[in-house]
N, CA, C and O atoms as a Maestro MAE file, in Angstrom:
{
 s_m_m2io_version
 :::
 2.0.0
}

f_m_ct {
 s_m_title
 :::
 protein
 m_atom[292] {
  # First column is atom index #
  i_m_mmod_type
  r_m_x_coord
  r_m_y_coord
  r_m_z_coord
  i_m_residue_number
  s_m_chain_name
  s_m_pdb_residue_name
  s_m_pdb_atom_name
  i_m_atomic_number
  :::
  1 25 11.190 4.082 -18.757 1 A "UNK " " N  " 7
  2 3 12.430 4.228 -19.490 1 A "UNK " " CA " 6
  3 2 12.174 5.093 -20.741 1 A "UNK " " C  " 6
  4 15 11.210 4.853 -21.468 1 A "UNK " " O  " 8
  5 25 12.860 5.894 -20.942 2 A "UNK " " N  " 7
  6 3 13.047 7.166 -22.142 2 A "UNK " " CA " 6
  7 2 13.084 5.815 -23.377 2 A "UNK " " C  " 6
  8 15 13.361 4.650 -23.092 2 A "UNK " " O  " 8
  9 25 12.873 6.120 -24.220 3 A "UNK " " N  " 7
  10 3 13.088 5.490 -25.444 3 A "UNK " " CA " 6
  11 2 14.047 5.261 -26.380 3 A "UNK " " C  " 6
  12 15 14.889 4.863 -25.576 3 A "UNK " " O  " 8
  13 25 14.676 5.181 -27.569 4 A "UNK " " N  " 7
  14 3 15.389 5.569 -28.071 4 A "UNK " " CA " 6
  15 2 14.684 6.343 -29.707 4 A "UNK " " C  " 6
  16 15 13.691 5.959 -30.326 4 A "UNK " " O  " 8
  17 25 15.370 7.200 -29.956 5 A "UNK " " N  " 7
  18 3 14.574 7.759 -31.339 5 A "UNK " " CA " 6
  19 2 15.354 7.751 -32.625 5 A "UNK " " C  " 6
  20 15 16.566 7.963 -32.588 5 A "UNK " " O  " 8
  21 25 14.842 7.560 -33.560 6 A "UNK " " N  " 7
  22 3 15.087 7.435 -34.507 6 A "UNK " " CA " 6
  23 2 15.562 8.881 -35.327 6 A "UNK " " C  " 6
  24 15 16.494 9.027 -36.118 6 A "UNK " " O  " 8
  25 25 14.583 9.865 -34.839 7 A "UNK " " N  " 7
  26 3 14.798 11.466 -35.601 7 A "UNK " " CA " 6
  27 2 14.399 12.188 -34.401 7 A "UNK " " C  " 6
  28 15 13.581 11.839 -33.550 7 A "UNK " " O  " 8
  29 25 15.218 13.425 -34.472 8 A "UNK " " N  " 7
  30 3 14.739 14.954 -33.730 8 A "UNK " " CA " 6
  31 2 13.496 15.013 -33.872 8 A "UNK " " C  " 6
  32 15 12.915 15.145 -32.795 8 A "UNK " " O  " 8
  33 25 12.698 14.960 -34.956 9 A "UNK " " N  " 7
  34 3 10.904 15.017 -34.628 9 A "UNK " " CA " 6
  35 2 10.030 13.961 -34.403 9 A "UNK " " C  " 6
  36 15 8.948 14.168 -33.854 9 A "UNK " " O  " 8
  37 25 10.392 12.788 -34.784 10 A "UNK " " N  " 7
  38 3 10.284 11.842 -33.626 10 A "UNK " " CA " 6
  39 2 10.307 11.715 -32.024 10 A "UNK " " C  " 6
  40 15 9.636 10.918 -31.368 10 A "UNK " " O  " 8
  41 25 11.127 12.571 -31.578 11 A "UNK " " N  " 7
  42 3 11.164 12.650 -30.001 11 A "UNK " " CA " 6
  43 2 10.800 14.114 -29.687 11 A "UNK " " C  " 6
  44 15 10.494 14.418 -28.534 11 A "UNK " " O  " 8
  45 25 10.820 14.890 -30.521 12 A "UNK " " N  " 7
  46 3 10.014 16.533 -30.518 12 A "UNK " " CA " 6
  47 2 8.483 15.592 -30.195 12 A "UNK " " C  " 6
  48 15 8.077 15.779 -29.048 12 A "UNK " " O  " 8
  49 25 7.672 14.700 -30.982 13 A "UNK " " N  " 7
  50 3 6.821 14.419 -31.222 13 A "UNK " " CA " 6
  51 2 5.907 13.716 -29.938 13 A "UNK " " C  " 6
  52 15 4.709 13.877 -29.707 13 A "UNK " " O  " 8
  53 25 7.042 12.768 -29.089 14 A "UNK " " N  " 7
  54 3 6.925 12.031 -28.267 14 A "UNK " " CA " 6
  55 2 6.860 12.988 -26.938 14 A "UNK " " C  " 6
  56 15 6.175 12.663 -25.968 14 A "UNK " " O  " 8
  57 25 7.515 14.013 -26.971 15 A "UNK " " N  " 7
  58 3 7.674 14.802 -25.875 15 A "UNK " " CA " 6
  59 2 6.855 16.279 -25.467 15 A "UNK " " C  " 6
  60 15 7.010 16.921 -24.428 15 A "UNK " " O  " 8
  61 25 6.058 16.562 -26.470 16 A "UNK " " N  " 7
  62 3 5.172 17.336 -26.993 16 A "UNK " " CA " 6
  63 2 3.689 16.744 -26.121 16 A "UNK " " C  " 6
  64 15 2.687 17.423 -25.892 16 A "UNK " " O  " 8
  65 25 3.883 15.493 -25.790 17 A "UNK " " N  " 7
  66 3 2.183 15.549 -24.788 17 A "UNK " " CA " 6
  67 2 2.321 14.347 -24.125 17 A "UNK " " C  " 6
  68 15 1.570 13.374 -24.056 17 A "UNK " " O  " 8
  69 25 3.982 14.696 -23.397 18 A "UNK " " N  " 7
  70 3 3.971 13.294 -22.131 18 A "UNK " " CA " 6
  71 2 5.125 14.930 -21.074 18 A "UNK " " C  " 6
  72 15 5.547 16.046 -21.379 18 A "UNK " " O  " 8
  73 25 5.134 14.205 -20.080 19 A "UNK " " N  " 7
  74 3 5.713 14.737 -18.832 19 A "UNK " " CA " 6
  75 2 6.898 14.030 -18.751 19 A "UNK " " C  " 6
  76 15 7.019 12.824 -18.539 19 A "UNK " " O  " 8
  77 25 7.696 14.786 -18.918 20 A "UNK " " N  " 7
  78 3 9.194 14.149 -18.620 20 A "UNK " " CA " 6
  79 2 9.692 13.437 -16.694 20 A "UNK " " C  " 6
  80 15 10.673 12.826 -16.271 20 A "UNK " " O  " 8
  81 25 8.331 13.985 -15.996 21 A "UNK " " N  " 7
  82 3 8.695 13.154 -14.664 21 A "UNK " " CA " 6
  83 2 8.260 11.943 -14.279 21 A "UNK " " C  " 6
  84 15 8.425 11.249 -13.276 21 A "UNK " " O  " 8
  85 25 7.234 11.756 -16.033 22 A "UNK " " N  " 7
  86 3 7.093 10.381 -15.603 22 A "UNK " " CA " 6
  87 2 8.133 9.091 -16.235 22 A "UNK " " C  " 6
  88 15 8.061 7.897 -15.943 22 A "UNK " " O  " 8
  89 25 8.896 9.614 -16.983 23 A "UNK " " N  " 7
  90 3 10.420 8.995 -17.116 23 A "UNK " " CA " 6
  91 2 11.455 9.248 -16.847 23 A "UNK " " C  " 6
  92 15 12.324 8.433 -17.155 23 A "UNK " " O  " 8
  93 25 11.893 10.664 -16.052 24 A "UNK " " N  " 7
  94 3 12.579 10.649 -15.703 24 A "UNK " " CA " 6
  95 2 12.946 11.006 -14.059 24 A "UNK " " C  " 6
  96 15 12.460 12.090 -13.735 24 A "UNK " " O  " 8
  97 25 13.635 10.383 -13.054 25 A "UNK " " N  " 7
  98 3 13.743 10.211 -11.673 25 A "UNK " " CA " 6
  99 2 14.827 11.569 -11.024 25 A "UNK " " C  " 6
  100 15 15.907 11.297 -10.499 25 A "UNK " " O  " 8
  101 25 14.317 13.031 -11.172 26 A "UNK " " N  " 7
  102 3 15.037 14.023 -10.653 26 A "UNK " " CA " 6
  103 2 16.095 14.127 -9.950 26 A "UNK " " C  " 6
  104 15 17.145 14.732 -10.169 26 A "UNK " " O  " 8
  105 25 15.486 12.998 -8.402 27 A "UNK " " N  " 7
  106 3 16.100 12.768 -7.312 27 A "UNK " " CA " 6
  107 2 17.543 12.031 -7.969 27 A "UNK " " C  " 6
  108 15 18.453 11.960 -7.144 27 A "UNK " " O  " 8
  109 25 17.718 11.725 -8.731 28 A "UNK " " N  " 7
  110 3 19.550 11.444 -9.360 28 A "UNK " " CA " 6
  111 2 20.074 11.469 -10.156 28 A "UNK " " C  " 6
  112 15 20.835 10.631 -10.638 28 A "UNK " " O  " 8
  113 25 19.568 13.182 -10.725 29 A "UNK " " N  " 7
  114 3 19.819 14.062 -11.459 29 A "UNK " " CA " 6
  115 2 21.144 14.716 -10.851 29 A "UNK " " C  " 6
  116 15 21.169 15.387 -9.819 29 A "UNK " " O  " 8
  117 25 22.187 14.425 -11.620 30 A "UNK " " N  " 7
  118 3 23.735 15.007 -11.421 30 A "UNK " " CA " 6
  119 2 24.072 16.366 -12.327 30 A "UNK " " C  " 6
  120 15 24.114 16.438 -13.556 30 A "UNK " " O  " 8
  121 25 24.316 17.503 -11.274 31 A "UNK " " N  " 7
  122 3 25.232 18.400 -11.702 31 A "UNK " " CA " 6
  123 2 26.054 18.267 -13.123 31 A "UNK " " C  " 6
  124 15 26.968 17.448 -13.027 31 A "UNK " " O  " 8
  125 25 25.920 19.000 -14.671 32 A "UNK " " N  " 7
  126 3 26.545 18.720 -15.332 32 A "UNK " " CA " 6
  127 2 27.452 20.368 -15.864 32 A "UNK " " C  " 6
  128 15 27.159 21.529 -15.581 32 A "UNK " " O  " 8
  129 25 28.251 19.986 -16.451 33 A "UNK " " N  " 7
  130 3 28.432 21.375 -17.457 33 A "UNK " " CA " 6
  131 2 28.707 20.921 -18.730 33 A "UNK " " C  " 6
  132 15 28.687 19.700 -18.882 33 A "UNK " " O  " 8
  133 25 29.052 21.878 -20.032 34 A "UNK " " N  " 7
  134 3 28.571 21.848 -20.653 34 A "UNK " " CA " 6
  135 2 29.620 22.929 -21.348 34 A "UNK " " C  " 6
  136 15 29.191 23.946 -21.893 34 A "UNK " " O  " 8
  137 25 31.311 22.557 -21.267 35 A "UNK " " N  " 7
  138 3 32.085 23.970 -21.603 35 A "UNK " " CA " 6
  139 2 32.418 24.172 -23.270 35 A "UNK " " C  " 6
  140 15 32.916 25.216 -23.689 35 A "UNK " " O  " 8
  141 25 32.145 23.270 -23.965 36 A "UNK " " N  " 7
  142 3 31.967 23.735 -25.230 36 A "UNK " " CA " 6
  143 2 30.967 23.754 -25.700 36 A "UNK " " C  " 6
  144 15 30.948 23.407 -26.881 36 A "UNK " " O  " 8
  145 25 29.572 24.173 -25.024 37 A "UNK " " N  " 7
  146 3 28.533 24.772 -25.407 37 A "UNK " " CA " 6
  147 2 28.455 25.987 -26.385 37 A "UNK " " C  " 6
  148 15 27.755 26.869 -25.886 37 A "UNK " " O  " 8
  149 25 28.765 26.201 -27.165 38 A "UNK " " N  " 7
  150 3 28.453 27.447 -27.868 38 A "UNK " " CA " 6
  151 2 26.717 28.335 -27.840 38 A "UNK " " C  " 6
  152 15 25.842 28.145 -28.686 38 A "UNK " " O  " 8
  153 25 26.631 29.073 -26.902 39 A "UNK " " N  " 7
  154 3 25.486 29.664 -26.893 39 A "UNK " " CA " 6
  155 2 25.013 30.129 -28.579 39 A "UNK " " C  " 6
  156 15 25.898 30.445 -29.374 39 A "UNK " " O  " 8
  157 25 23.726 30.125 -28.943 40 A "UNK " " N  " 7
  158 3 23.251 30.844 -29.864 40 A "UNK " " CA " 6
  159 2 22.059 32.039 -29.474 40 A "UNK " " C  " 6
  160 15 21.426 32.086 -28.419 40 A "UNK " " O  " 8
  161 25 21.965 32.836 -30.457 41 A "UNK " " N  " 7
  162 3 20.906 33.706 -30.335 41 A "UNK " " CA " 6
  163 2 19.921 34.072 -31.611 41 A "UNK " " C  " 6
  164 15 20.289 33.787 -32.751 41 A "UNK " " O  " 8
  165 25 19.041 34.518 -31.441 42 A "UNK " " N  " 7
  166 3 18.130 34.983 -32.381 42 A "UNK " " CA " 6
  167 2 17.548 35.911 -31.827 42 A "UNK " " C  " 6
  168 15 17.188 35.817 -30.653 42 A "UNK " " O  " 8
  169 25 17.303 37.181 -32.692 43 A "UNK " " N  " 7
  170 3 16.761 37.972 -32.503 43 A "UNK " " CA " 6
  171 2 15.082 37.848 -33.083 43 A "UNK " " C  " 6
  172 15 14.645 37.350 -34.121 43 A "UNK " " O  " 8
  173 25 14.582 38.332 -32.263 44 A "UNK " " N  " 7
  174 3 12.867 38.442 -31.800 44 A "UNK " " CA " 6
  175 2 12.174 39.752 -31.584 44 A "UNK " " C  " 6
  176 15 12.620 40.607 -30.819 44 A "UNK " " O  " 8
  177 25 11.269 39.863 -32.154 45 A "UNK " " N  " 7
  178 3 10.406 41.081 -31.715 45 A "UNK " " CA " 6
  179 2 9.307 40.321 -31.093 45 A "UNK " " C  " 6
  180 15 8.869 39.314 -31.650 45 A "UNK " " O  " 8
  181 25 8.707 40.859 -29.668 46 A "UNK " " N  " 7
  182 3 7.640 40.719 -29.143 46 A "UNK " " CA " 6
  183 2 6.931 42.157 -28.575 46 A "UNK " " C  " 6
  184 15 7.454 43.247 -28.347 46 A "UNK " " O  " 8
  185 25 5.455 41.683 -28.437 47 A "UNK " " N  " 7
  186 3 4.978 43.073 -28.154 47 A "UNK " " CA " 6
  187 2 4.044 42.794 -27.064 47 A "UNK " " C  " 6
  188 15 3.040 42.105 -26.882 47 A "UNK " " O  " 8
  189 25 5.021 43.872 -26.203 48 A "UNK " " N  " 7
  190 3 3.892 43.461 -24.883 48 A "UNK " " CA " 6
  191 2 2.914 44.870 -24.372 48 A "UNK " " C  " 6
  192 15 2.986 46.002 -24.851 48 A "UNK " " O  " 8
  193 25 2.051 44.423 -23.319 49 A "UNK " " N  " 7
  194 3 1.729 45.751 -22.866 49 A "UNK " " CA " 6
  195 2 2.725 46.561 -21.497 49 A "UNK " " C  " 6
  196 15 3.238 46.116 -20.470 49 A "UNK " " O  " 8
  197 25 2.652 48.065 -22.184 50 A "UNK " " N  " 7
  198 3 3.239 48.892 -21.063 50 A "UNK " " CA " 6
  199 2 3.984 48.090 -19.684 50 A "UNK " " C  " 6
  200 15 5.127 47.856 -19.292 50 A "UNK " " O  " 8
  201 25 2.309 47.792 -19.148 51 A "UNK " " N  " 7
  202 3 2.258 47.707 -17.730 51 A "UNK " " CA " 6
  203 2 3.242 46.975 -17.500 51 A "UNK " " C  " 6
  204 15 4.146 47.278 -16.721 51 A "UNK " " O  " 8
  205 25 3.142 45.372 -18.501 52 A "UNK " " N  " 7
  206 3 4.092 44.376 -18.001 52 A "UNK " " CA " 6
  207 2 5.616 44.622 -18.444 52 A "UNK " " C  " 6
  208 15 6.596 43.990 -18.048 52 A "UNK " " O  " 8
  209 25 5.591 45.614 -19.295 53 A "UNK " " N  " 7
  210 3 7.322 45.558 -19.760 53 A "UNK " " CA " 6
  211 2 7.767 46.341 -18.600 53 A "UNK " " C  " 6
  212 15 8.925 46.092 -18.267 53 A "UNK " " O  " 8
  213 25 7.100 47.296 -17.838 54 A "UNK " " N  " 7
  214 3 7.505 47.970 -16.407 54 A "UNK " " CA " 6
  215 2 7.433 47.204 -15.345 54 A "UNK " " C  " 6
  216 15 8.215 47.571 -14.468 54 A "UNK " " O  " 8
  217 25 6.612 46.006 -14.996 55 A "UNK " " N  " 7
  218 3 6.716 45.527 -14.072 55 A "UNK " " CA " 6
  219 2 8.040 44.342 -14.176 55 A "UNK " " C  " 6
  220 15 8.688 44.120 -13.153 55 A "UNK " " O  " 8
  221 25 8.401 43.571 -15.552 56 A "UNK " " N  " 7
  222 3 9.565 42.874 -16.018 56 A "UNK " " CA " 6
  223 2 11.095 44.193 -15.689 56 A "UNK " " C  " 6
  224 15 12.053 43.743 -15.061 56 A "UNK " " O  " 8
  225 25 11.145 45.532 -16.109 57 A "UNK " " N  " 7
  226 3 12.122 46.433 -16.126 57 A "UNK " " CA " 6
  227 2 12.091 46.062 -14.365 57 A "UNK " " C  " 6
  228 15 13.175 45.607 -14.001 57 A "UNK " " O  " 8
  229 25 10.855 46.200 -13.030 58 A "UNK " " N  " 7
  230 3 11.159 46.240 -11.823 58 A "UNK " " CA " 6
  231 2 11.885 45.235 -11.415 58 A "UNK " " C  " 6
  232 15 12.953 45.313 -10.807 58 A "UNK " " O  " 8
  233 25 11.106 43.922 -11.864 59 A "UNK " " N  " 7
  234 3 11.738 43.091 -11.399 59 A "UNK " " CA " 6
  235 2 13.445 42.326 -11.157 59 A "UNK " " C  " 6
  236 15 14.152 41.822 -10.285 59 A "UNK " " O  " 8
  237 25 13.433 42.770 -12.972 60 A "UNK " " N  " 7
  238 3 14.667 42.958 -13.267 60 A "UNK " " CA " 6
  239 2 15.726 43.665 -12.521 60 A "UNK " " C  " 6
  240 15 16.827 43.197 -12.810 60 A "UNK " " O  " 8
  241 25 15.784 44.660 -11.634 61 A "UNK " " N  " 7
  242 3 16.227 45.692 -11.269 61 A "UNK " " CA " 6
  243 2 16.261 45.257 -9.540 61 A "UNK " " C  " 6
  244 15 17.185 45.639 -8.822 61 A "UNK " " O  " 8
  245 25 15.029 44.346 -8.977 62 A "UNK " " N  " 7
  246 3 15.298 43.724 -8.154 62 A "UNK " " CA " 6
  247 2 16.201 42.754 -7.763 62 A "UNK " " C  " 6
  248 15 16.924 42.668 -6.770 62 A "UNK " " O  " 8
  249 25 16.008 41.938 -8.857 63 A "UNK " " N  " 7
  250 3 17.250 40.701 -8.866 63 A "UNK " " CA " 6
  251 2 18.763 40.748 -9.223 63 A "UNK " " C  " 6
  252 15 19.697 39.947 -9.252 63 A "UNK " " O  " 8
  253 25 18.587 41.897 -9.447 64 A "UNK " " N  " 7
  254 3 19.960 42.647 -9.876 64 A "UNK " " CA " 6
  255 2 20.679 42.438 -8.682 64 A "UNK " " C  " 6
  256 15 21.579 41.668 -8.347 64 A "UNK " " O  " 8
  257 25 19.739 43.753 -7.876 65 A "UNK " " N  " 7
  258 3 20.664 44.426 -6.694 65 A "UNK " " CA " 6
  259 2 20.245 43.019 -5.482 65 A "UNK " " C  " 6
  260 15 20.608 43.306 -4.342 65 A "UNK " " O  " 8
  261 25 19.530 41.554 -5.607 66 A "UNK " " N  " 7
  262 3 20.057 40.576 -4.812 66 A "UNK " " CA " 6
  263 2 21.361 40.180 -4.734 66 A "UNK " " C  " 6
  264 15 21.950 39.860 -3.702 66 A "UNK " " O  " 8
  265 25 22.031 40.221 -6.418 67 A "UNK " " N  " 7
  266 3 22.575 39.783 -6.440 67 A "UNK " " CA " 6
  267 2 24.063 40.767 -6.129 67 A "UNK " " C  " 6
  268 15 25.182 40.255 -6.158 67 A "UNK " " O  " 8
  269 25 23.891 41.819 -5.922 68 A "UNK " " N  " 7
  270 3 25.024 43.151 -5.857 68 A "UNK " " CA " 6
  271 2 25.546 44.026 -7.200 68 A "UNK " " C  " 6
  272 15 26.578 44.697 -7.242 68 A "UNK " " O  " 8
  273 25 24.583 43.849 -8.269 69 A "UNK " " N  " 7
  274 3 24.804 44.236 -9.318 69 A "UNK " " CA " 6
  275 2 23.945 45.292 -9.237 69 A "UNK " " C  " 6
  276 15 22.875 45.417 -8.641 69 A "UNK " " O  " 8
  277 25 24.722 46.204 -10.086 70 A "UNK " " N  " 7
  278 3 24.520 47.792 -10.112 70 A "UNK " " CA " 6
  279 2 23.307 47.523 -11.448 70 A "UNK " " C  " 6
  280 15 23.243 46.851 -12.477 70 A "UNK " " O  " 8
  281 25 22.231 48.741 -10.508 71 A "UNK " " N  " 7
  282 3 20.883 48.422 -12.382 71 A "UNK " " CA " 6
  283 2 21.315 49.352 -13.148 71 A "UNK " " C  " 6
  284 15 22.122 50.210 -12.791 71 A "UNK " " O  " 8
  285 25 20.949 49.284 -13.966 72 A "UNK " " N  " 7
  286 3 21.027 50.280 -15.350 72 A "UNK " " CA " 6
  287 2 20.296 51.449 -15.096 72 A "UNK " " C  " 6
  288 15 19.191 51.524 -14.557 72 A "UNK " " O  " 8
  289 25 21.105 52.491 -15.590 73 A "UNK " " N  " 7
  290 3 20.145 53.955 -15.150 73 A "UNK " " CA " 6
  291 2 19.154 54.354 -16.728 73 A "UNK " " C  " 6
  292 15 18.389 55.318 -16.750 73 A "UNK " " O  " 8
  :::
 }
 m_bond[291] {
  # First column is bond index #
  i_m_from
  i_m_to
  i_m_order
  :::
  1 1 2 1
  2 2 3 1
  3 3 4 2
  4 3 5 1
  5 5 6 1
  6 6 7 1
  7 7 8 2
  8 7 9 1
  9 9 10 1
  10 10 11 1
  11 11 12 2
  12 11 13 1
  13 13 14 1
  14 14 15 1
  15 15 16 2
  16 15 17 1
  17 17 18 1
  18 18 19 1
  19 19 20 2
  20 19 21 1
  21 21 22 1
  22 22 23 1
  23 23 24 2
  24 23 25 1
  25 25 26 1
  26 26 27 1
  27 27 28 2
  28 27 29 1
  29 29 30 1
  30 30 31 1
  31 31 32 2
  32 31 33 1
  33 33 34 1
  34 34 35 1
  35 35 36 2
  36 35 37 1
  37 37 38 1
  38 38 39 1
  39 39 40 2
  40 39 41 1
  41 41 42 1
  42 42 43 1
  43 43 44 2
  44 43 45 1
  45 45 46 1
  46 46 47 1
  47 47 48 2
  48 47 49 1
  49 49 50 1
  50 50 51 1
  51 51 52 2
  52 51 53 1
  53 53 54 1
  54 54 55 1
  55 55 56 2
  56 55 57 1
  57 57 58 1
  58 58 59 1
  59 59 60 2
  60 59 61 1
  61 61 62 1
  62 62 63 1
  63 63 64 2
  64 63 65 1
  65 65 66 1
  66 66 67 1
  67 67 68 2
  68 67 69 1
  69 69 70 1
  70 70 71 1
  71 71 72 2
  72 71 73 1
  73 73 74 1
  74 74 75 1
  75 75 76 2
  76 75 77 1
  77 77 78 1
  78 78 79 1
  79 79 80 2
  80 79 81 1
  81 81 82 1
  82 82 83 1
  83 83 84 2
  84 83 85 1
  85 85 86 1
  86 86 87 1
  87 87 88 2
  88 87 89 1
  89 89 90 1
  90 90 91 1
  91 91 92 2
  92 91 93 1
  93 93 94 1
  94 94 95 1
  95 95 96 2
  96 95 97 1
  97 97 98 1
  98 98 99 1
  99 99 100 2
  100 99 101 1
  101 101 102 1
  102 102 103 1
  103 103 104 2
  104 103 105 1
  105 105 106 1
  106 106 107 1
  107 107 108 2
  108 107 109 1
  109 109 110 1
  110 110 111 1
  111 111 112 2
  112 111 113 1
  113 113 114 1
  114 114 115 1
  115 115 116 2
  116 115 117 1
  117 117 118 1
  118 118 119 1
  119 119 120 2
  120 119 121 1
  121 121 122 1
  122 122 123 1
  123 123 124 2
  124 123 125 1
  125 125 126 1
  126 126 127 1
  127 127 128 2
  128 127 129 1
  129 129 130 1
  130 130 131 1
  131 131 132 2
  132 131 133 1
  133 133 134 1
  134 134 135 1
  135 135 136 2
  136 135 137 1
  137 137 138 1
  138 138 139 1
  139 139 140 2
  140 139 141 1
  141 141 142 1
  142 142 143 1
  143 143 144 2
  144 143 145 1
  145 145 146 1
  146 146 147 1
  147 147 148 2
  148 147 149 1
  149 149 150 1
  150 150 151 1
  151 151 152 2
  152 151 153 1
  153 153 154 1
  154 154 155 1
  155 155 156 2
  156 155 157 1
  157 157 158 1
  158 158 159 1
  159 159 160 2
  160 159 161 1
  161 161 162 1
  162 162 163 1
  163 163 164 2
  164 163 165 1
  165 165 166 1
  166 166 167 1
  167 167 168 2
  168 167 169 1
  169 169 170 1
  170 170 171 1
  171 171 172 2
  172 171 173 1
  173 173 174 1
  174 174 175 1
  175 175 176 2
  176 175 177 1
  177 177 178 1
  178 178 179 1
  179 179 180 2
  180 179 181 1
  181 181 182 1
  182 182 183 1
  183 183 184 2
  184 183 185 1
  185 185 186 1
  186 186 187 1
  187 187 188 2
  188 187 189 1
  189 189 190 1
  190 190 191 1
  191 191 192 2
  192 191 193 1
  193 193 194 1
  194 194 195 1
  195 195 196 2
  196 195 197 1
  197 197 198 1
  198 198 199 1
  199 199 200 2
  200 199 201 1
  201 201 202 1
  202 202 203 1
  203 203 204 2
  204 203 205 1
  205 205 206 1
  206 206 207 1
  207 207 208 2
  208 207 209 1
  209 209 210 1
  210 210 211 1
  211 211 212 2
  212 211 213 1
  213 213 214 1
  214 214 215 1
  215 215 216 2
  216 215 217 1
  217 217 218 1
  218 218 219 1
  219 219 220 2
  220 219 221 1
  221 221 222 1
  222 222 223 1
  223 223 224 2
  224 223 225 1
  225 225 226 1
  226 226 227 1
  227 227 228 2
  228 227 229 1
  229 229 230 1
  230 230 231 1
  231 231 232 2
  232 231 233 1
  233 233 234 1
  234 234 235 1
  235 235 236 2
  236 235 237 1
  237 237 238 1
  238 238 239 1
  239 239 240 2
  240 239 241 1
  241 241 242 1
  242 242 243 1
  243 243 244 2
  244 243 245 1
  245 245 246 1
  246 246 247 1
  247 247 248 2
  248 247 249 1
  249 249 250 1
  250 250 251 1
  251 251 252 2
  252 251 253 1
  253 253 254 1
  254 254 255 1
  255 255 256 2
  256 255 257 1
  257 257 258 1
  258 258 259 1
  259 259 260 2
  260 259 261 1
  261 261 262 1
  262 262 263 1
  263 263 264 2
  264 263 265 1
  265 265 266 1
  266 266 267 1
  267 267 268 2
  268 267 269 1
  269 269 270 1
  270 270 271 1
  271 271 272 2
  272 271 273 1
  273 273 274 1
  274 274 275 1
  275 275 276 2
  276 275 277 1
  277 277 278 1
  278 278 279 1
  279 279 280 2
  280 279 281 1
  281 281 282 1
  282 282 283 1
  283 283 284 2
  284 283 285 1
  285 285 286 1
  286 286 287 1
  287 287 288 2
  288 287 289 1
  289 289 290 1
  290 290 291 1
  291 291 292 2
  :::
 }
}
């Protein structure tokens, strides 16, 4: 059984070096949504090498056109 917590870093804390499958049972895990979710963003710089930002641009470009979406030229 999940616990109950007292604070956000309290359960940041608890969840940081346990496996959530050993409390929680997948198999009746229900479909949810979530319509006043307000997405957020932050902007990030990361720095990768070449190779992999071309092989991420391929992939990208693969899953695109699975899905019938036109890639970016």
């Amino acid at each position: 059984m999940v616990p109950k917590f007292k604070s956000e870093d309290r359960e940041r804390d608890f969840w940081s070096n346990r496996d959530s499958s050993d409390y929680i049972d997948r198999g009746k895990a229900k479909l949810s949504t979530f319509p006043d979710l307000k997405p957020s963003t932050k902007t990030i710089c990361v720095r990768l090498p070449e190779s992999m930002l071309d092989s991420l641009r391929m992939r990208q470009i693969k899953e695109m056109s699975l899905f019938g979406h036109q890639a970016p030229v």
